[in-house]
N, C-alpha and C positions, 0 to 999 in steps of 0.2 A: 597361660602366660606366654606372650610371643617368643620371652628370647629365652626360652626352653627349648623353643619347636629350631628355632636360626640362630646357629653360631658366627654367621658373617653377613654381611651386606654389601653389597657394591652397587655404585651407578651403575646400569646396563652400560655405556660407553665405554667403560674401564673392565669392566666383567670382558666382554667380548673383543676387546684388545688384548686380553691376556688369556686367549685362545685362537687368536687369531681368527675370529670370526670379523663378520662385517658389524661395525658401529653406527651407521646410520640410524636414523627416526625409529622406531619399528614402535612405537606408543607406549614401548614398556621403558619404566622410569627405573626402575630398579629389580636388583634378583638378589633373594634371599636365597644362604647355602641352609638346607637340612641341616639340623644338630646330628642326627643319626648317620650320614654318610649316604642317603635314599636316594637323593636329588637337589634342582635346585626349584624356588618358586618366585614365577615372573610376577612383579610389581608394578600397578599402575595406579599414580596417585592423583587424585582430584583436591585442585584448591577453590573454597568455595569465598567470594566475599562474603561478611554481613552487611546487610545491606541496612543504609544508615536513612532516618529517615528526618 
């Protein structure tokens, strides 16, 4: 279960202002913090339509 593995989430744009890193594009949509203290894990998310026929 994912939110075993992640105790926090942030949009990548607010994650990396609040390190003072750069927030531009970089493709990654989001970063999950390690429940454990390990790391963090960058998230890129696909929206797919259904396609209506």
């Amino acid at each position: 279960m994912q939110g075993q593995t992640y105790d926090k989430v942030w949009l990548f744009k607010d994650w990396a202002i609040e390190r003072g890193l750069p927030s531009k594009d970089t493709s990654i949509d989001l970063v999950a913090r390690h429940a454990d203290g390990s790391g963090f894990c960058a998230v890129q998310c696909k929206f797919y339509a259904v396609e209506c026929h």
